[in-house]
N, CA, C and O atoms as a DFTB+ gen file, in Angstrom:
680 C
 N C O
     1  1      22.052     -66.340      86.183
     2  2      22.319     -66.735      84.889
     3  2      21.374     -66.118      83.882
     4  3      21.614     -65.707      82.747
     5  1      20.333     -66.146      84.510
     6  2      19.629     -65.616      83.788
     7  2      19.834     -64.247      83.113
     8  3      19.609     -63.935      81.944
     9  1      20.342     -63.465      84.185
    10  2      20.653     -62.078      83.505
    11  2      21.806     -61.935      83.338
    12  3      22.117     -60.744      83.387
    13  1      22.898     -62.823      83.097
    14  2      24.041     -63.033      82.131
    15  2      23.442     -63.317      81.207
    16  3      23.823     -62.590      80.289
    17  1      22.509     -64.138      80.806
    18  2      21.616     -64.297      79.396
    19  2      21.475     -62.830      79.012
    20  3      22.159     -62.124      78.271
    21  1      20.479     -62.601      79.674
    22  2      19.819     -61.258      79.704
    23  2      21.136     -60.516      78.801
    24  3      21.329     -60.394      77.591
    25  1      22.097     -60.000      80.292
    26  2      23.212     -59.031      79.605
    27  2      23.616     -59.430      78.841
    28  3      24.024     -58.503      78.142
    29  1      23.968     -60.934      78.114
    30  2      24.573     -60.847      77.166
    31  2      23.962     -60.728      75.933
    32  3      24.678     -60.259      75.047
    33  1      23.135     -60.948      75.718
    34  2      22.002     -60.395      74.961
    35  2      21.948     -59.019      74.516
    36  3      22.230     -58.698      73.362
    37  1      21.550     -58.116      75.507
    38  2      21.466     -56.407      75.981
    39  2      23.068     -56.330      75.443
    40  3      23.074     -56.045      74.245
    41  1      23.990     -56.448      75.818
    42  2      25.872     -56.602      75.683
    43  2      25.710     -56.760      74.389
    44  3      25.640     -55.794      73.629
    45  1      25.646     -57.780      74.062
    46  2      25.929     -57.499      72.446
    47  2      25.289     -56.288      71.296
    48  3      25.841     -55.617      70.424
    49  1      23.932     -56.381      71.751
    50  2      23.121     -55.522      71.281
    51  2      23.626     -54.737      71.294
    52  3      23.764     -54.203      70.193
    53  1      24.166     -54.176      72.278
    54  2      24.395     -52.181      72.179
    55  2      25.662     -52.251      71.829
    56  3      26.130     -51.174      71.459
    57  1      26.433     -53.226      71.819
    58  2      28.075     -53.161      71.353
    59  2      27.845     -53.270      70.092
    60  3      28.620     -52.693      69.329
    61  1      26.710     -54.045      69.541
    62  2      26.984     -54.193      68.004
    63  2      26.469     -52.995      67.209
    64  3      26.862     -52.600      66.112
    65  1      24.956     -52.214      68.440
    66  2      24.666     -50.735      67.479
    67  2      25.825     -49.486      67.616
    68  3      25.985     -48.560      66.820
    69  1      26.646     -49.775      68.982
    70  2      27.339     -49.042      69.265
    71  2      28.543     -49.227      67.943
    72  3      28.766     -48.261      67.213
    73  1      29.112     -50.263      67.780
    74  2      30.115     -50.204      66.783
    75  2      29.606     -50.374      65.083
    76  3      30.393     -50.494      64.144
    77  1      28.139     -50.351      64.978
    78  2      27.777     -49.726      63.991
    79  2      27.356     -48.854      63.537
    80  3      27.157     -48.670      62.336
    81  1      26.991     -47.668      65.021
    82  2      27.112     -46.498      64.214
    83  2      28.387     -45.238      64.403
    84  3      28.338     -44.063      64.040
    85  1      29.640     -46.066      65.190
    86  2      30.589     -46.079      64.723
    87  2      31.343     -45.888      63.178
    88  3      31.887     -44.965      62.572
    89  1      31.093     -47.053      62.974
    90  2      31.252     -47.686      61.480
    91  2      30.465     -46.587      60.476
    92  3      30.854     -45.757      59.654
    93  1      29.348     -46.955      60.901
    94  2      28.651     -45.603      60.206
    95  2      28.967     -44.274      59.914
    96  3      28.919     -43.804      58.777
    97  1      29.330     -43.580      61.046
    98  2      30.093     -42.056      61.459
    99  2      30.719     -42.034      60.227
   100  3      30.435     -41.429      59.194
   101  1      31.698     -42.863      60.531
   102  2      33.192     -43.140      59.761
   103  2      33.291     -43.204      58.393
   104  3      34.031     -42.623      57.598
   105  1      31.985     -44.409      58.195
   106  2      31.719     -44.163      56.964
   107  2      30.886     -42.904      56.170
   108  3      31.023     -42.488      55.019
   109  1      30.130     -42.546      57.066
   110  2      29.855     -41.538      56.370
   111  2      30.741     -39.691      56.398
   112  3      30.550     -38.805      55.564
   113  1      31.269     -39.652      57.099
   114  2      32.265     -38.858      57.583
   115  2      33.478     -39.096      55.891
   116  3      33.897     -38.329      55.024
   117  1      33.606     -40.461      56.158
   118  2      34.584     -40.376      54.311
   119  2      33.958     -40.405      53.458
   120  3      34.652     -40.188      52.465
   121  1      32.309     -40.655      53.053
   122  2      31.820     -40.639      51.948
   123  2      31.660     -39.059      52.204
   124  3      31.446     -38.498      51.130
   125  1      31.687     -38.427      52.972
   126  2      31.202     -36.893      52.707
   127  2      32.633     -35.971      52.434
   128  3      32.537     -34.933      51.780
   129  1      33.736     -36.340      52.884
   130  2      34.656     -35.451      52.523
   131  2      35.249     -36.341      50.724
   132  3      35.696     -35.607      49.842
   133  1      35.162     -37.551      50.538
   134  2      35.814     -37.834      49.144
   135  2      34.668     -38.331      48.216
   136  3      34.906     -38.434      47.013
   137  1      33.249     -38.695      48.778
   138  2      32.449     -38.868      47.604
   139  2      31.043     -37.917      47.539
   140  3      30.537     -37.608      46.461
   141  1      30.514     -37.521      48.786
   142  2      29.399     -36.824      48.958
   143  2      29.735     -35.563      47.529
   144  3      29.151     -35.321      46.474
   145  1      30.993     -34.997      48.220
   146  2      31.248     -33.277      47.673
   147  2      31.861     -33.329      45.872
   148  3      32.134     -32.329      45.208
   149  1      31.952     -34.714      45.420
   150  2      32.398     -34.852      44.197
   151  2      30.800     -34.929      43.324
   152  3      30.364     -34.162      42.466
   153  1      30.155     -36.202      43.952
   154  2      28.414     -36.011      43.517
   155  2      27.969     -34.733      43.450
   156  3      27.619     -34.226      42.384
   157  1      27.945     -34.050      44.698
   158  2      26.619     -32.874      44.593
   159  2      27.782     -31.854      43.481
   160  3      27.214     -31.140      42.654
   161  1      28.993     -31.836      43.505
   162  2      29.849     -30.477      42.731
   163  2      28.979     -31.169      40.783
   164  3      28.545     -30.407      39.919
   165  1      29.001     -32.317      40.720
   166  2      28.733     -33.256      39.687
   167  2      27.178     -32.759      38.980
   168  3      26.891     -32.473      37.818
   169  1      26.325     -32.803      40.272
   170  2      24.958     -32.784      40.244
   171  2      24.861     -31.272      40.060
   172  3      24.385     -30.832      39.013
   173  1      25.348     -30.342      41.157
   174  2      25.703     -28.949      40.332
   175  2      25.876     -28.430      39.253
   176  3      25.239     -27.500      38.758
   177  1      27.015     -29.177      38.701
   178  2      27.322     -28.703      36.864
   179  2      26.393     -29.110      36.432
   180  3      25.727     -28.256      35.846
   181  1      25.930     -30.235      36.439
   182  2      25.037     -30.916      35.450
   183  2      23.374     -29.693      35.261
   184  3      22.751     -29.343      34.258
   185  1      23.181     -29.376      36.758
   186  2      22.109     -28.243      36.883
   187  2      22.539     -27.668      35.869
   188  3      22.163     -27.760      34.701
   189  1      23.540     -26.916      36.441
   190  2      24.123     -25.439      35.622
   191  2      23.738     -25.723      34.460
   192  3      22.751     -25.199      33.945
   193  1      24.850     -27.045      33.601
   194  2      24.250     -26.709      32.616
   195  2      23.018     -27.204      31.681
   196  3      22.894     -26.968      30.479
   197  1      22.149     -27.933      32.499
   198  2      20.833     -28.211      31.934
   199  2      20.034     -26.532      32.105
   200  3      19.156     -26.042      31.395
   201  1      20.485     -26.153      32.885
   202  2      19.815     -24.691      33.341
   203  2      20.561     -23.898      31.791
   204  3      19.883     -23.977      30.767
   205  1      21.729     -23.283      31.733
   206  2      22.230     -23.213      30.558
   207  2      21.753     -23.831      28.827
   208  3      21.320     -23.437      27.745
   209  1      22.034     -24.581      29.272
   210  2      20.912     -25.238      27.751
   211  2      19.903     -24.624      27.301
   212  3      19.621     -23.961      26.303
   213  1      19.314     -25.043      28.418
   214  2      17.235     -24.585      28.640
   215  2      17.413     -22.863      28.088
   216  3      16.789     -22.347      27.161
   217  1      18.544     -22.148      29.047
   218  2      18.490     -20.531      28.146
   219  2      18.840     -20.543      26.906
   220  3      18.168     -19.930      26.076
   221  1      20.016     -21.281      26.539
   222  2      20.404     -21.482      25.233
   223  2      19.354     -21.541      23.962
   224  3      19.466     -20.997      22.863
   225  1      18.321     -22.360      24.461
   226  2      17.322     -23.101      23.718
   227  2      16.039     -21.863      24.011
   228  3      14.973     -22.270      23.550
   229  1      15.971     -21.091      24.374
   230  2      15.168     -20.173      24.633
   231  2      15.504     -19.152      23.926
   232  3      14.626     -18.714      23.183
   233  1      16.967     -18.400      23.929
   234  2      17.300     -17.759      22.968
   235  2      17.405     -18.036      22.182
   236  3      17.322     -17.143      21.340
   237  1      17.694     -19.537      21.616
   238  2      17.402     -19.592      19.978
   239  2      16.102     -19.221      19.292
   240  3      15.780     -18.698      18.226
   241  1      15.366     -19.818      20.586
   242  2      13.606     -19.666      19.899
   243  2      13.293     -18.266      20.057
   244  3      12.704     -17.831      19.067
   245  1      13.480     -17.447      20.930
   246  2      12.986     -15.989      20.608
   247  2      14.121     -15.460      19.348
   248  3      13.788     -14.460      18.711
   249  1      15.367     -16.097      19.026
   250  2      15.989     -15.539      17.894
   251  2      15.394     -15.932      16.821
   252  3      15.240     -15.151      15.882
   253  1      15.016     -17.042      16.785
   254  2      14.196     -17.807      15.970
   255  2      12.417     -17.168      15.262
   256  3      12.066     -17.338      14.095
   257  1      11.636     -16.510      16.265
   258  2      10.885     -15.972      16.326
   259  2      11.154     -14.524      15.896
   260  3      10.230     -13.840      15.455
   261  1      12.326     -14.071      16.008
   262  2      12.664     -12.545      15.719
   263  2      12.750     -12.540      13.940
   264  3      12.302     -11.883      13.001
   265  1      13.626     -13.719      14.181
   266  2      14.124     -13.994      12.271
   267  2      13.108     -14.167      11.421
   268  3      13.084     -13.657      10.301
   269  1      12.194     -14.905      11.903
   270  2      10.573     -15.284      11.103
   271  2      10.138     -13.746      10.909
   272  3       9.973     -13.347       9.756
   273  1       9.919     -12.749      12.137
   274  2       9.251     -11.726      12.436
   275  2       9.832     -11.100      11.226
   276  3       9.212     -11.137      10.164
   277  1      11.331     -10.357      11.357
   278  2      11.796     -10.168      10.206
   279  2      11.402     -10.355       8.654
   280  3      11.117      -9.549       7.769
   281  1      11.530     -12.061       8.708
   282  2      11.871     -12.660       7.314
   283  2      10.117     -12.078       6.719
   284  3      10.067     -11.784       5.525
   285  1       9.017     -11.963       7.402
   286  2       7.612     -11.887       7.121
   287  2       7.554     -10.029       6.814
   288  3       7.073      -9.532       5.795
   289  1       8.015      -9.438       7.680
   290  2       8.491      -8.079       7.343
   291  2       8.951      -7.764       5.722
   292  3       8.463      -6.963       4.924
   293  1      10.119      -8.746       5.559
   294  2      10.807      -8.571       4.574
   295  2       9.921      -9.233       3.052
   296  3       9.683      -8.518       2.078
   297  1       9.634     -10.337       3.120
   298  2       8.409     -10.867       2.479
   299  2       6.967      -9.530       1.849
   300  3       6.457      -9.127       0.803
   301  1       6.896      -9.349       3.160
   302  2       5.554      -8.228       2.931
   303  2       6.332      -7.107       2.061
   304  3       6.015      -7.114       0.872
   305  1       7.024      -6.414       2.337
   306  2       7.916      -5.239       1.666
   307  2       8.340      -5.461       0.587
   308  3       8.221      -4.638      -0.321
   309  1       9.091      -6.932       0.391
   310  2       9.347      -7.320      -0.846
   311  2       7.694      -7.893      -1.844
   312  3       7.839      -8.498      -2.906
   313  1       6.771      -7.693      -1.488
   314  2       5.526      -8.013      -1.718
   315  2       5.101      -6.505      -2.484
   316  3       4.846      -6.324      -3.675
   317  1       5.123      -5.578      -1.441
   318  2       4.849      -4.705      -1.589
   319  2       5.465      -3.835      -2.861
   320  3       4.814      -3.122      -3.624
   321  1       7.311      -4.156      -2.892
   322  2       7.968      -3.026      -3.996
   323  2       7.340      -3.969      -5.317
   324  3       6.892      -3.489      -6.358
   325  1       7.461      -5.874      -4.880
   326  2       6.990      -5.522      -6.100
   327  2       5.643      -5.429      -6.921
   328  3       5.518      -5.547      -8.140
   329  1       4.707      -5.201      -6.021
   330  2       3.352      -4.617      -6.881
   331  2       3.129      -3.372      -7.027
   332  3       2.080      -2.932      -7.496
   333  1       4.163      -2.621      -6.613
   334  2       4.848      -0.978      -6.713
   335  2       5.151      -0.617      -8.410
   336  3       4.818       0.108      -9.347
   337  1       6.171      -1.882      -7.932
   338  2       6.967      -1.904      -9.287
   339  2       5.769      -2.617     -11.080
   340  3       5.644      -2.210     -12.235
   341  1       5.404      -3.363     -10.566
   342  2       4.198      -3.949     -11.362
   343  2       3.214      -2.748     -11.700
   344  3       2.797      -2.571     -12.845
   345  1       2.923      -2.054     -10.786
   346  2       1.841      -0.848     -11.341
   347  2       2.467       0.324     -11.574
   348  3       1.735       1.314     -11.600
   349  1       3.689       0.491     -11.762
   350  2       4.499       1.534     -12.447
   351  2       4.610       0.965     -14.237
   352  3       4.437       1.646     -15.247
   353  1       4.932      -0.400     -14.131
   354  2       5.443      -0.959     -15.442
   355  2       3.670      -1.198     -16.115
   356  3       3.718      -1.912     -17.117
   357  1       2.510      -0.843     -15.832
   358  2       1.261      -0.905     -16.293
   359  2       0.654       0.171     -16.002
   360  3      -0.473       0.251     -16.491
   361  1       0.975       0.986     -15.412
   362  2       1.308       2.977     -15.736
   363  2       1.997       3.287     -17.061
   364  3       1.510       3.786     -18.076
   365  1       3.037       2.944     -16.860
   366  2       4.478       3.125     -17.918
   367  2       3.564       2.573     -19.588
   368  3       3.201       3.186     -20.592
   369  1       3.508       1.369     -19.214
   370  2       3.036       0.656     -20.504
   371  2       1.922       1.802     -20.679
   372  3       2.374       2.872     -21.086
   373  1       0.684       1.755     -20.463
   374  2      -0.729       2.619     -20.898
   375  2      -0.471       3.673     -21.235
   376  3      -1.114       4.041     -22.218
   377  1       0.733       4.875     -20.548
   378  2       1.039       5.564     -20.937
   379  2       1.382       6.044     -22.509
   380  3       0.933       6.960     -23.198
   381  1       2.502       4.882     -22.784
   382  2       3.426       4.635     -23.801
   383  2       2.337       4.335     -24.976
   384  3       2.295       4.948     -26.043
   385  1       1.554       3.389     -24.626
   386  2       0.093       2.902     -25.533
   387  2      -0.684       4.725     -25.954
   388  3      -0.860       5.027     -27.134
   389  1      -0.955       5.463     -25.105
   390  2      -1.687       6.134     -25.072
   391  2      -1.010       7.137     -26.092
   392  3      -1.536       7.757     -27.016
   393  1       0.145       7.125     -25.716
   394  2       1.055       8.241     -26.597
   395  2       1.235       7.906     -28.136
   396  3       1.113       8.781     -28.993
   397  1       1.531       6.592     -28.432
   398  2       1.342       6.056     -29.114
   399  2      -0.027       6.207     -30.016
   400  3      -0.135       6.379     -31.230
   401  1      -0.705       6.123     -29.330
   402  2      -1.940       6.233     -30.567
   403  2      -2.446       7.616     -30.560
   404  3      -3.319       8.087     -31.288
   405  1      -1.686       8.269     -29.515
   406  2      -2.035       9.861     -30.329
   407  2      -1.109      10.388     -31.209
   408  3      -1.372      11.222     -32.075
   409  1       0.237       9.784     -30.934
   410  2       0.883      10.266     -32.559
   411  2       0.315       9.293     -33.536
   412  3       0.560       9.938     -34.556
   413  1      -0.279       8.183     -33.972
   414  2      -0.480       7.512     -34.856
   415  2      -1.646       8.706     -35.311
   416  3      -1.646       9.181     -36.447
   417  1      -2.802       9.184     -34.074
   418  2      -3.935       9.856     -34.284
   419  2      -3.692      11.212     -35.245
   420  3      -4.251      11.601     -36.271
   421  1      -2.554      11.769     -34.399
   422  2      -2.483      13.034     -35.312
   423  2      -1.492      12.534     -36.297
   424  3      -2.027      12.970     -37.316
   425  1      -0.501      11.969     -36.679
   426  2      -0.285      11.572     -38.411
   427  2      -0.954      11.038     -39.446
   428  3      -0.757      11.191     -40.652
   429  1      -2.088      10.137     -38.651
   430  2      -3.311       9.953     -39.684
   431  2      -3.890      11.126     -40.096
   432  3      -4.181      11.170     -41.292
   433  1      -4.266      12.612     -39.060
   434  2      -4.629      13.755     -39.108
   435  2      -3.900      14.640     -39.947
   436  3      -4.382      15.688     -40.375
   437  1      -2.981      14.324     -40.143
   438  2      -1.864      15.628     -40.493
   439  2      -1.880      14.507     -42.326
   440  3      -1.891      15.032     -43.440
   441  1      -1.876      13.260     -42.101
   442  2      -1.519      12.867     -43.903
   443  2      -2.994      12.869     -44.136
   444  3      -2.761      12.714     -45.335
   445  1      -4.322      12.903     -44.093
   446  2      -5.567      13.370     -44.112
   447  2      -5.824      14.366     -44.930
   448  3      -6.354      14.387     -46.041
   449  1      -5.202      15.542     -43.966
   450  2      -5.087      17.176     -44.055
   451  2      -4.453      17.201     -45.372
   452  3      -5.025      17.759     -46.308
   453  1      -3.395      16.677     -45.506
   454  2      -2.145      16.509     -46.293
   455  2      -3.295      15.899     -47.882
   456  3      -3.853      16.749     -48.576
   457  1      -3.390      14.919     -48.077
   458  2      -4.394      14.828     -49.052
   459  2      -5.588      15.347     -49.370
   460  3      -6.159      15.259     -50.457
   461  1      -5.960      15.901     -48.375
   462  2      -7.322      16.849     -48.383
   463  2      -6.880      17.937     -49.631
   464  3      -7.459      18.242     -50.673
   465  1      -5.676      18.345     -49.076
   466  2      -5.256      19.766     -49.603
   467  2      -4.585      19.430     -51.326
   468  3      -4.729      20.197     -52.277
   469  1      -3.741      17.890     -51.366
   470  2      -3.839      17.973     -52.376
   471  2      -4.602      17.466     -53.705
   472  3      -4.206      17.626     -54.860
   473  1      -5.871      16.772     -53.257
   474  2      -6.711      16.881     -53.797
   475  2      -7.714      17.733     -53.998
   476  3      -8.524      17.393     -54.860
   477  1      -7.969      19.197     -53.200
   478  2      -7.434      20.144     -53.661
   479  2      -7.128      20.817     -55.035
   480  3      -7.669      21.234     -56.058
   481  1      -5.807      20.649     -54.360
   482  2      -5.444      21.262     -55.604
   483  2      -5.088      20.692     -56.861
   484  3      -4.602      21.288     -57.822
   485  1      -5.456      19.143     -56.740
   486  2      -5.300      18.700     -58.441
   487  2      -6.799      18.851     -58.625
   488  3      -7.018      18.545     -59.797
   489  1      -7.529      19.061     -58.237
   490  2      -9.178      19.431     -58.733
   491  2      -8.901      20.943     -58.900
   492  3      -9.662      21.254     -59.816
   493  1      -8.192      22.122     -58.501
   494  2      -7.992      23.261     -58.967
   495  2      -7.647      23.163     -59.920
   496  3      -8.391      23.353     -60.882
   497  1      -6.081      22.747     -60.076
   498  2      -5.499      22.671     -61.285
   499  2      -6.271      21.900     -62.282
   500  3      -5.928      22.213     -63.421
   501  1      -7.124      21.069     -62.249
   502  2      -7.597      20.584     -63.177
   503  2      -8.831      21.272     -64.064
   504  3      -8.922      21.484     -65.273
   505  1      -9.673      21.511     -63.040
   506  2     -10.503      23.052     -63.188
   507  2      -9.635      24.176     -64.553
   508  3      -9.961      24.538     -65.683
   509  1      -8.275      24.436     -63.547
   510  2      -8.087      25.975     -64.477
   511  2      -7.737      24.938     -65.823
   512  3      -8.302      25.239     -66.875
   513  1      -6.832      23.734     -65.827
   514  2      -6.672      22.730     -67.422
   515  2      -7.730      23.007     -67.843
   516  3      -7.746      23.989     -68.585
   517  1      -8.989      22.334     -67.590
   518  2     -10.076      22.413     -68.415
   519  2     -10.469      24.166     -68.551
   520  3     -10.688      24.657     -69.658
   521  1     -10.500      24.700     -67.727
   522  2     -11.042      25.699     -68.793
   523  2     -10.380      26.558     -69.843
   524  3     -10.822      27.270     -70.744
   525  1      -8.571      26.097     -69.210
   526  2      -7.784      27.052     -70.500
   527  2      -8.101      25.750     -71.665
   528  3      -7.641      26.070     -72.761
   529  1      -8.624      24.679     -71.677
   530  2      -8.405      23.525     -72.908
   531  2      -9.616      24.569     -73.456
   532  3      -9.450      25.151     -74.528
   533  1     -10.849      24.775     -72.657
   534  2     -12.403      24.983     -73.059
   535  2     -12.612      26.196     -73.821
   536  3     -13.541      26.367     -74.610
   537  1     -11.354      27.345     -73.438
   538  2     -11.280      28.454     -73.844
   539  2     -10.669      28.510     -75.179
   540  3     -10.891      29.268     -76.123
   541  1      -9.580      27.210     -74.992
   542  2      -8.936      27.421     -76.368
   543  2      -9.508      26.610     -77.671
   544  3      -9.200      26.775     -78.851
   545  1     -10.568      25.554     -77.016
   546  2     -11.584      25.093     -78.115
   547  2     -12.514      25.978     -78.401
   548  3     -12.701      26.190     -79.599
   549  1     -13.194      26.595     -77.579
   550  2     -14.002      28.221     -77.981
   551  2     -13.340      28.838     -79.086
   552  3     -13.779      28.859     -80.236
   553  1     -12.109      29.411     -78.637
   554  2     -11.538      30.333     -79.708
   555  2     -11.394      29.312     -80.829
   556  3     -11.756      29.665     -81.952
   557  1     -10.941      28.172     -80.664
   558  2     -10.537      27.555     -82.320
   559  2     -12.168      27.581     -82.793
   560  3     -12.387      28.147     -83.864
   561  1     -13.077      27.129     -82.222
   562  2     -14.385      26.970     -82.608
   563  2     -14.564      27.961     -83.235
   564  3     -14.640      27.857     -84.460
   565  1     -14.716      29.494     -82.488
   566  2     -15.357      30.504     -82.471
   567  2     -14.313      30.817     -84.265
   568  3     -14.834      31.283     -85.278
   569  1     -12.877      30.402     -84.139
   570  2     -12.278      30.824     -85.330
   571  2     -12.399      30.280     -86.574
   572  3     -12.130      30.868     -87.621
   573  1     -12.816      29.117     -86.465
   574  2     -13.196      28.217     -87.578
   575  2     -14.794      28.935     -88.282
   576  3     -15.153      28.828     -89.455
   577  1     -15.486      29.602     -87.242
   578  2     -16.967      30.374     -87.684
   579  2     -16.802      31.230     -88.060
   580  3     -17.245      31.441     -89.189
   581  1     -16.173      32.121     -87.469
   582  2     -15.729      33.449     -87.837
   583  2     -15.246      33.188     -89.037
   584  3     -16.100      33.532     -89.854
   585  1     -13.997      32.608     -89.739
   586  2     -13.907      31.914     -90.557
   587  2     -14.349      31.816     -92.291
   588  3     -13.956      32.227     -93.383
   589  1     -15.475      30.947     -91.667
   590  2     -17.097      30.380     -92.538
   591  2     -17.584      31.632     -92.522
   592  3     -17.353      32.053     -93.656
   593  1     -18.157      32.534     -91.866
   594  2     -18.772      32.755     -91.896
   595  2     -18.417      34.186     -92.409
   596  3     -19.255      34.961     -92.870
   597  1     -17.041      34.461     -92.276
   598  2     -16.747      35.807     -92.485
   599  2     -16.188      36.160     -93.760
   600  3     -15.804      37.229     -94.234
   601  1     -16.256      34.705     -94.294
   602  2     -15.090      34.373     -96.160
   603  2     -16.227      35.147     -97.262
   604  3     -15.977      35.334     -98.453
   605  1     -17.298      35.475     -96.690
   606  2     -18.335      36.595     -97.491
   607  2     -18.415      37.754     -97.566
   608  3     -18.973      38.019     -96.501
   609  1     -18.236      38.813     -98.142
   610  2     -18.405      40.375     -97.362
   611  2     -19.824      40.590     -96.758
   612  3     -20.246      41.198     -95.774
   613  1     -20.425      39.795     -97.811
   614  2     -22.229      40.922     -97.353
   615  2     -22.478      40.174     -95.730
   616  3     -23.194      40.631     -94.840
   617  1     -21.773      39.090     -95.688
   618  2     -21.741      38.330     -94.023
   619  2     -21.212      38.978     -93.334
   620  3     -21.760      39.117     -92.241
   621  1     -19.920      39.707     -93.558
   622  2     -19.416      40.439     -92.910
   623  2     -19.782      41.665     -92.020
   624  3     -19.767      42.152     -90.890
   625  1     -20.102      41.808     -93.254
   626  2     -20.997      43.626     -93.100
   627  2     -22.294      43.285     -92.314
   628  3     -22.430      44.073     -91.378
   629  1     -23.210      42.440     -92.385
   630  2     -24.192      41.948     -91.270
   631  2     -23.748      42.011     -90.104
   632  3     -24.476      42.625     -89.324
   633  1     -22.533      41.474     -89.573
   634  2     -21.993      40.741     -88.331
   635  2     -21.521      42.015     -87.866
   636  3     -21.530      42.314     -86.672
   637  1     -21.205      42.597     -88.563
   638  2     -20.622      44.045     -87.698
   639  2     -21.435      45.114     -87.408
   640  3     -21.105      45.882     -86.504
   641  1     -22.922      45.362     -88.330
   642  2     -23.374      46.348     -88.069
   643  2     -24.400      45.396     -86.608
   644  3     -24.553      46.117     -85.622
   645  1     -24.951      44.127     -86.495
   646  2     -24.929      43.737     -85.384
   647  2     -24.415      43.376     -84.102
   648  3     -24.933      43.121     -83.015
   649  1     -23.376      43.422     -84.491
   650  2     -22.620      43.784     -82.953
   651  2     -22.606      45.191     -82.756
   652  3     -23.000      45.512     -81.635
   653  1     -22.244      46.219     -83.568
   654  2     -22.311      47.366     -83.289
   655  2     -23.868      47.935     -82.430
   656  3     -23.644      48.786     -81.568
   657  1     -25.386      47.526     -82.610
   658  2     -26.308      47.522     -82.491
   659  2     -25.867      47.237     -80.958
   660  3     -25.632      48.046     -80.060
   661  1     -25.833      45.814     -80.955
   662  2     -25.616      44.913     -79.162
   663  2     -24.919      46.122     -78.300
   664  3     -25.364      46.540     -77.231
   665  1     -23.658      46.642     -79.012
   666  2     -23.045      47.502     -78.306
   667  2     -23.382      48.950     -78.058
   668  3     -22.869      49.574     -77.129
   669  1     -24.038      49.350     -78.692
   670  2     -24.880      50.626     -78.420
   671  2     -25.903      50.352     -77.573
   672  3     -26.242      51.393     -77.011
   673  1     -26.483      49.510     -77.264
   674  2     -27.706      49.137     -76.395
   675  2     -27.393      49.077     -75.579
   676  3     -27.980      49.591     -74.626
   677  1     -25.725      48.081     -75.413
   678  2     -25.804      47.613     -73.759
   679  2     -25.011      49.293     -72.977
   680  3     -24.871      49.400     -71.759
């Protein structure tokens, strides 16, 4: 009896691991053909595309990094034309200044010249006025004496035999 205890004991035991890993097989035998291969195909994509992403997100950032690279390129250049352009337009200007006050320089020079000359010549002309006025007050002078002085004969006759004298001498 005892080892009818025994076996039945041992008996059940191995009938019950025996028909549980049976059960087991079975079950796992259908979780692998209708649920195992749906998970891992599942767990697959999901890789893929976390793997996908991750490049996605990598090429944005080196596109990202290219565009900055660029945009700082473009910045500097556009930096550059325009302090190009800034020291052309303060070339241009100084220039224009410079030109500028050398025509102001030489038309101050040239209307200068220009009054020089005709002051000038109203001090010429005024010159030859006065001396044709000076010449012709001489002669009226000189005629008004001559005149006086000649309305006498015996004055007369003095005045001529002295000039005649002056003129033999000189």
């Amino acid at each position: 009896m005892q080892l009818f205890i025994l076996g039945s004991l041992i008996t059940p035991g191995i009938g019950l691991i025996f028909w549980t890993g049976v059960v087991f097989l079975l079950l796992f035998g259908i979780l692998t053909k209708f649920a195992w291969k749906p998970i891992l195909n599942a767990i697959k994509t999901r890789e893929k595309n976390i793997s996908d992403a991750l490049a996605s997100a990598e090429g944005a950032l080196n596109d990202m990094r290219e565009l900055r690279a660029n945009n700082e390129k473009i910045l500097a250049q556009a930096r550059s034309e325009r302090d190009a352009l800034l020291k052309e337009a303060r070339e241009t200007k100084d220039s224009i200044i410079a030109e500028a006050k050398s025509k102001a320089q030489a038309e101050a020079d040239r209307i200068m010249s220009s009054a020089r000359e005709q002051i000038i010549n109203e001090k010429n002309a005024a010159v030859a006025d006065l001396k044709v006025q000076v010449a012709s007050l001489s002669i009226e002078i000189a005629e008004k004496i001559l005149k006086s002085e000649l309305a006498n004969d015996d004055k007369q006759k003095t005045l001529v035999n002295s000039l005649m004298k002056d003129v033999n001498l000189n």
